[in-house]
N, C-alpha and C positions, 0 to 999 in steps of 0.2 A: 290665557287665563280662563276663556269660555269657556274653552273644550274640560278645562279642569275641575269645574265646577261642573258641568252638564257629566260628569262621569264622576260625583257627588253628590247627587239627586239625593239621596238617603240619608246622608247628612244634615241636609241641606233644609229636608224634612223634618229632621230633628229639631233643629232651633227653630224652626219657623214654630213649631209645638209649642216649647215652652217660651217662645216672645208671644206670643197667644196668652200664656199666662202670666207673663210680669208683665203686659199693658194693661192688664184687669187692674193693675194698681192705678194708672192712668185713669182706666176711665172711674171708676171710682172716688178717685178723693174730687173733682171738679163737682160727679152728681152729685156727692152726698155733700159737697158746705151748700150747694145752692138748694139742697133739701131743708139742711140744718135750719136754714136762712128764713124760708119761706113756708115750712109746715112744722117750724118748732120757734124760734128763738123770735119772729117777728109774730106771733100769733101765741105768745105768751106761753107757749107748748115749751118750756126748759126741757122735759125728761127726753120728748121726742127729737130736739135736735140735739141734743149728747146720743141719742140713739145711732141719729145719723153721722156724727162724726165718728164713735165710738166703730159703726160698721167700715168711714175710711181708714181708721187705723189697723182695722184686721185684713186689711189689701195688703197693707202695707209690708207685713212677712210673708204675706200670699205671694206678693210681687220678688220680693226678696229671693222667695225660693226657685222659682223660675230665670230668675235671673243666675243663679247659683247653678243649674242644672241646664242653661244656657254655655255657661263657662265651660263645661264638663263636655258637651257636647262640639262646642268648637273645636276641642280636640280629631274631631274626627273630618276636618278639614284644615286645619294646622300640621298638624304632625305629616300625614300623607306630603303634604309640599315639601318641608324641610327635609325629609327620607329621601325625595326626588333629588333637590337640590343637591344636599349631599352627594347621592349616586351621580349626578353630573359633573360635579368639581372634581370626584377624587376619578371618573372615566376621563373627563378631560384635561386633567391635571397631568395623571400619568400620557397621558397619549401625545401632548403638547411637550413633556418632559422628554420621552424618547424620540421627538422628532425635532427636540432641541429648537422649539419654536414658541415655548412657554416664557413668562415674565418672570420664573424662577421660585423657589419651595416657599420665600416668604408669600408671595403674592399667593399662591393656590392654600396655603396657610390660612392666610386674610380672608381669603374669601370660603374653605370650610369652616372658619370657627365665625370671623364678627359678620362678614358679609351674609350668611346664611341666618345667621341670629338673626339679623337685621331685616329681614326681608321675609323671615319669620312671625316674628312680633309686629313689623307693620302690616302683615295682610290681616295676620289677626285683629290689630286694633283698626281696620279699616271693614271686617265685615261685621263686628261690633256695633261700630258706629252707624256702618247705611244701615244697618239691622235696626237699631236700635231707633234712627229716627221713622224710620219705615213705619216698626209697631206700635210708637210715643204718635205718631200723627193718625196713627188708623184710630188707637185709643183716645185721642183728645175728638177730632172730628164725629168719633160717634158718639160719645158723651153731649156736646155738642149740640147733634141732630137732635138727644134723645131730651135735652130740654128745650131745644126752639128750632126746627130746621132752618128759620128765617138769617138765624147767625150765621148758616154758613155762606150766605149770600156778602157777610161784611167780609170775614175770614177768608177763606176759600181763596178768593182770587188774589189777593197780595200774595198768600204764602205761597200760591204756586208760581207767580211771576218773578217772588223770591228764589224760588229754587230754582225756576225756568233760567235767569241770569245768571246765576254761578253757574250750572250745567253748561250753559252756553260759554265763558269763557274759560271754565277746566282745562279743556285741549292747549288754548294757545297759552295760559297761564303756568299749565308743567312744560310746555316747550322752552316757556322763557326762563322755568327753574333750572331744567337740565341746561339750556346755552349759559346761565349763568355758574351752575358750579363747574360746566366745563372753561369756562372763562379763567374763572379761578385758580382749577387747579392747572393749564396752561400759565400763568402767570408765578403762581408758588415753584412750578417746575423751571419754566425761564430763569427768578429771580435765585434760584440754588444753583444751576448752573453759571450764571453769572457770579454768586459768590466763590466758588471753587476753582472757578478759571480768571480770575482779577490777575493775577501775576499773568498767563500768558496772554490775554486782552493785552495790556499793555504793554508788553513785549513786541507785539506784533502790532500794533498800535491799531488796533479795532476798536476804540473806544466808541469813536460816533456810529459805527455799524452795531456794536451792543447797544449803546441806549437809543438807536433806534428803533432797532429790536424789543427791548423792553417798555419804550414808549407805546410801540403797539398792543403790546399784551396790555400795557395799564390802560390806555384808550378802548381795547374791546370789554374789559373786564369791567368798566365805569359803564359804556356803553350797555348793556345784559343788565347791569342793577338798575341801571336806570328805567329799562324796556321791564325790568320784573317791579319797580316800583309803581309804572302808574297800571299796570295790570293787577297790583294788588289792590288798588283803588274799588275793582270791579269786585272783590269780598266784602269791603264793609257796606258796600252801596247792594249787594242782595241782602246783609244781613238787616238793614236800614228797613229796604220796602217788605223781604219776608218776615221778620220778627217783629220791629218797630212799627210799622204801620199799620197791621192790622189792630193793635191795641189804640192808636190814635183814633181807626174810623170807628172803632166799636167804642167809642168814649167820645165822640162827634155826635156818633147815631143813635146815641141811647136814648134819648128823650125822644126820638119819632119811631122807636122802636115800642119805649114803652105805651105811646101813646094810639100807635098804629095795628102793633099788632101782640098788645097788653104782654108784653113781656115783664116779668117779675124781677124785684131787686136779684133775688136769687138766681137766677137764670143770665143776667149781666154780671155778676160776681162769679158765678160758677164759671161760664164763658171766661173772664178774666183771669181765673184762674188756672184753667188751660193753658192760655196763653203762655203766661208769663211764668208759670212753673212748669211748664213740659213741652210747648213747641218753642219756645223762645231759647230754652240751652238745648233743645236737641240741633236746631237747626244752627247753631253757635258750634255746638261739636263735631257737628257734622262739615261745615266748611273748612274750621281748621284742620281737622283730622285728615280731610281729603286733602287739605294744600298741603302738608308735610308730611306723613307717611304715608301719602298716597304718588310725593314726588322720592322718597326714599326709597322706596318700593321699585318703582318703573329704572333710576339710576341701577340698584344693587340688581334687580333680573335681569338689564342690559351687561350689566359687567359678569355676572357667572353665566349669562348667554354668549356674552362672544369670549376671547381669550382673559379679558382683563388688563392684557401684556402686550410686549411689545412683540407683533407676529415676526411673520418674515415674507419671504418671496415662495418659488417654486422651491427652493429646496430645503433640505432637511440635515437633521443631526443625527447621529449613531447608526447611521445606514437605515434611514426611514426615507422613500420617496415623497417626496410634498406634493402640493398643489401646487396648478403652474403661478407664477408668478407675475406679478405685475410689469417686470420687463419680457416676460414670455410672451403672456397675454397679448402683450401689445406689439410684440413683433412675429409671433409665430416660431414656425421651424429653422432651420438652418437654410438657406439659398445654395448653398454650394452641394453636388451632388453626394451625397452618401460620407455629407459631413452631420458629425452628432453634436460636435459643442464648437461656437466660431462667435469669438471676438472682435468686435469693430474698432477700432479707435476707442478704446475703450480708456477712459482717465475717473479716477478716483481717488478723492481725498477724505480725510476726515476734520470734516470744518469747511468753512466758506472763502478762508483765508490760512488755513494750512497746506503745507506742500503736499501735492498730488504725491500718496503710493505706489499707483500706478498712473503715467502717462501714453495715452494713444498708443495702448497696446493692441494690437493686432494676434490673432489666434486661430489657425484650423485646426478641428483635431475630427477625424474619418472612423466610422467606426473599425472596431479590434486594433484600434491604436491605444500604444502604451506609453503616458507618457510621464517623466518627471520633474516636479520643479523644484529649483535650487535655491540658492541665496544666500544671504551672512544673514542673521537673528534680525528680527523689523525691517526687514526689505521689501514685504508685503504679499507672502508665499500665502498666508493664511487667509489676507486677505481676496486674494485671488479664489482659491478655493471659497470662499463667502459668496463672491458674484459669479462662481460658475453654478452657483448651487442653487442660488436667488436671493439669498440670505440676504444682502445688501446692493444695491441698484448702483449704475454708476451715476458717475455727475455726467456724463457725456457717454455718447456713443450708444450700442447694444448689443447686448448677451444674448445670445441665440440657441436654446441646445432641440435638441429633439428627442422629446419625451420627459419627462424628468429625473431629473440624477440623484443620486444618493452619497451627500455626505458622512462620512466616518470620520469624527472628530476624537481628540486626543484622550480624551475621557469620554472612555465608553461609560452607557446606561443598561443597567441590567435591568431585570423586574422583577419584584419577589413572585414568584409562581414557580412550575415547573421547566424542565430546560424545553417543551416541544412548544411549549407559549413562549419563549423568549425566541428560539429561535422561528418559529411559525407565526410572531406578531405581524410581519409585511405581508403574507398571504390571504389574502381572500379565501382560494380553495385549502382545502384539507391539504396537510402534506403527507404522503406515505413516509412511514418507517425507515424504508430502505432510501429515498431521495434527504430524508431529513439527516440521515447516517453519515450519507455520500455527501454532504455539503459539509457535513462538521468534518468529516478524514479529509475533505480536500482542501481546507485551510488549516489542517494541522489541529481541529480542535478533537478529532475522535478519542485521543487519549482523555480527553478530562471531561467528555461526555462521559465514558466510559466508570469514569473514576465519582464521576455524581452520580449515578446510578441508571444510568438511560435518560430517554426522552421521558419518561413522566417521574423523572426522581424531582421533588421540591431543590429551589437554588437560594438561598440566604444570601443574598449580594454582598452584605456588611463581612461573608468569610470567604469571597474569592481577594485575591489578591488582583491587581491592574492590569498584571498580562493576562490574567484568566479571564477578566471583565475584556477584555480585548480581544479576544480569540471569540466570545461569546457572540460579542457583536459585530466581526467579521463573517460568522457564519450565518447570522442571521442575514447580513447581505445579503452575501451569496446567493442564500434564497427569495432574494426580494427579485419584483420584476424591472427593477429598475435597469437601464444600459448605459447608463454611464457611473461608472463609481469613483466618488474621490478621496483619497484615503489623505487625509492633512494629520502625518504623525502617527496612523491610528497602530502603527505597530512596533511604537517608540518605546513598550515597556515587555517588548517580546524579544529573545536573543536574536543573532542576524541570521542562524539557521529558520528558525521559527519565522521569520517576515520574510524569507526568501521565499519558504513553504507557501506563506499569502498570499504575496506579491504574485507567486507565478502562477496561483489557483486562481485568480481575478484575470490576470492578463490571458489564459487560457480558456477562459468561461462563455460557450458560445452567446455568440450577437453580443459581446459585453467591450465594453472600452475603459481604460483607466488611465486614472491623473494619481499621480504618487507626489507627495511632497516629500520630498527626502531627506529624510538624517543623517543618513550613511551611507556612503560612496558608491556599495553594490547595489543601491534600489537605483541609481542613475547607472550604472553597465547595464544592470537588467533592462533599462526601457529601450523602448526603440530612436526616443527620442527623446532631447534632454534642454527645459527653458532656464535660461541662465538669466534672472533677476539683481540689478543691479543697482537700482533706482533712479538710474537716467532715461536707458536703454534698457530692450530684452533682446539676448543673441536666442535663437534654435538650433539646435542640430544635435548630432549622434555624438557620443559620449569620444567617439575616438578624433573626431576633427574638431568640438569645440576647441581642446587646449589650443590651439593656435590661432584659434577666432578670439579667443575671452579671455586678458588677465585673471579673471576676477574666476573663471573656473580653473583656471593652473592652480590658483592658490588656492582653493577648496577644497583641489584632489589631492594637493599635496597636505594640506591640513588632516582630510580625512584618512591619506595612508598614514602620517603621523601618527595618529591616535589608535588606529588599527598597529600598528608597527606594535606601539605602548601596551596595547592590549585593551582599549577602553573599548574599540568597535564604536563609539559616539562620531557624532559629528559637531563642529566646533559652530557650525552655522544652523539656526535651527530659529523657527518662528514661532 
């Protein structure tokens, strides 16, 4: 937020200008009653203190007007932000979209329309307010000076020990805003989860492990209000010594004031005036404003700063390579030589008391290994592909690949742009003409490059149809640097000609390796090697000796020639 203002100097110029002139009203209506006071209305002079009031009423559109062209001017540090933000949400929106690691269209929704509003309108009403007590207290203290400098000796130091105490506990009082609404919304999320799963809670008889569960969130959640309550104690206790007390010592000290250093009624009235009309609510608006738009603020810039959503690991969605991942991170490359993806004992469940999808699965895969996996519908094929990718960590064991991989999920993501941007989104450098050509004829998609009009013809996503969105984003693979690719389905809405074309453009792709999740019978001949998912056990082996190893692949192949026989070309098992 410094850098952003320190490259708004000129803005920043601007309001400082005309809050220069709406505190002219400031200092004005304090001098002229204590004039009204003491060189007209107590000295029997009526015309000359209606003079002097008569002069603070014409501050008072003077001040108006400033403050009007105040307004006008903050535009020109308001809008610039919200333009950024914007350009933020909808870069990282889409970028998190095709890498299939986004919180989904509602959330990047939420946060272009109310989260940016929101974050909008509180920086505004928060440089209003420091602004505005900023020029209210230059305006009162010089008024002030200009009828007694002795006042500011009573003044002066409460109001800045006032502000000196808020200042001082701002920091730990938004920390304890923000642990508090994260408290919150942790607990609003448990207690919906807990409503929606009551039938299987008590099926599985998880009761006491749920409301133990939910007893914690309610314990932290009580805990953070309570830590933001007596911190809120530290607001009314600067508003107390900044605003309230100096008005008590100037109404203490009047009598050795006037007697000391002959101060006039009107000079203690004027002084009073001050006070209690212009530092007493600015420093009132100023505490509150910073304790709630100034905590709504620092939450909504955190949330359109990081995802929002719910991330992932190292890997990614639509054949977008990710960042490594938190099982990666933490274990590195693979130990085995001139192995690319290896599974340890690898168990995975969904729940703490649901049965594992995967048990103590074991996995090497070398690079230019082809490999695919198998299964009946929810046996856990997809989710496999999830934790080779990073997407999901196990409960046990570690995923190990080398480099990061590239998921291709079932629903492909296009982009509205041209086709050399969809397909050249994974690259860093430029891609030539002829390499970007050569990747779309090698997955089968040159025809309908061809048929959009080239690499720089515009693509309207809403008029390809799902095998064409799929052909789009296998090519973009292709070109990606990623060496491991996992294709879960991704070419389940392409004929079996057409996924052969894929299939064997990826398995031939130098330094590349792949993982096929298979639909239909010839993506498992094609591999070299074939994981048979069962949900007890997993058999490996090559297509021709499983059947004698694995019931459970006899009957898959004989289901998948079935249906090939039929004419469907499906497969009856599919995740």
């Amino acid at each position: 937020m410094r850098g952003y203002l320190r490259g708004r100097l000129g803005a920043l110029a601007v309001l400082a200008g005309w809050s220069v002139v709406e505190s002219a009203q400031t200092f004005a209506v304090g001098y002229a009653v204590a004039k009204a006071l003491d060189e007209g209305f107590l000295r029997g002079r009526d015309a000359a203190g209606l003079w002097w009031l008569a002069l603070a009423a014409v501050a008072v559109p003077v001040g108006a007007y400033g403050t009007a062209r105040v307004y006008r001017g903050l535009a020109g540090l308001v809008e610039p932000l919200r333009d950024g933000l914007v350009t933020r949400v909808v870069r990282d929106g889409l970028r998190a979209a095709v890498r299939g690691r986004g919180s989904g269209e509602g959330a990047v929704v939420s946060r272009l329309t109310h989260q940016v509003e929101i974050a909008r309108d509180a920086f505004g009403g928060l440089v209003l307010v420091v602004r505005s007590f900023a020029f209210t207290a230059i305006g009162a203290l010089t008024g002030m000076c200009a009828l007694a400098p002795v006042l500011l000796l009573i003044v002066l130091p409460p109001l800045a020990a006032g502000v000196a105490l808020f200042a001082a506990g701002l920091g730990p009082l938004a920390r304890r805003q923000h642990a508090y609404l994260a408290a919150d919304e942790a607990l609003a999320a448990e207690c919906g989860a807990l409503a929606g799963g009551l039938r299987d809670i008590t099926a599985c008889g998880a009761e006491p492990l749920m409301a133990a569960r939910a007893d914690a969130r309610t314990g932290a959640a009580l805990d953070t209000a309570r830590a933001l309550a007596r911190w809120g104690v530290l607001r009314a206790a600067a508003l107390a010594v900044g605003g309230q007390l100096p008005v008590v010592l100037l109404l203490v000290a009047a009598p050795w004031l006037i007697r000391t250093h002959r101060l006039t009624p009107g000079d203690l009235l004027g002084a009073l005036t001050y006070l209690t009309q212009s530092l007493q609510p600015a420093l009132q608006n100023l505490v509150h404003t910073l304790g709630a738009a100034g905590t709504r603020l620092g939450v909504v810039l955190r949330r359109i700063g990081g995802d929002g959503g719910a991330g992932g690991g190292g890997g990614v969605g639509d054949g977008v390579p990710g960042q490594p991942g938190p099982r990666e991170a933490e274990t590195g490359h693979p130990d085995l030589p001139g192995c690319v993806l290896h599974l340890r004992h690898v168990t995975f469940a969904y729940g703490p008391v649901a049965e594992p999808v995967l048990h103590d699965l074991e996995l090497a895969l070398h690079a230019g290994e082809h490999l695919a996996v198998v299964g009946p519908s929810g046996i856990g094929k997809s989710t496999l592909a999830a934790l080779t990718a990073g997407l999901l960590r196990p409960d046990r064991g570690d995923v190990r690949t080398a480099g990061r991989p590239a998921l291709v999920p079932q629903e492909a993501y296009v982009l509205t742009g041209t086709v050399r941007e969809n397909l050249a989104y994974l690259r860093e450098d430029p891609v030539p003409d002829a390499e970007l050509l050569a990747a779309a004829r090698a997955v089968g998609a040159g025809p309908l490059v061809e048929a959009l009009g080239g690499p720089d013809a515009e693509v309207d996503p809403a008029r390809l149809s799902a095998g064409e969105r799929q052909l789009l984003a296998l090519a973009r693979t292709y070109l990606s640097p990623a060496g491991l690719v996992v294709l879960d389905e991704a070419t389940c809405h392409l004929d079996p000609a057409a996924e052969a074309v894929a299939e064997e453009a990826f398995a031939r792709r130098p330094g590349g390796t792949l993982v096929v999740i298979a639909h239909r019978i010839s993506s498992a001949r094609r591999a070299g090697r074939v994981l048979v998912l069962d949900g007890t056990h997993a058999v490996c082996g090559t297509h021709e000796d499983l059947p004698a190893r694995s019931a459970l692949y006899r009957d898959l192949v004989g289901s998948w020639s079935a249906d090939a026989a039929a004419g469907t070309g499906a497969a009856t098992g599919t995740a």
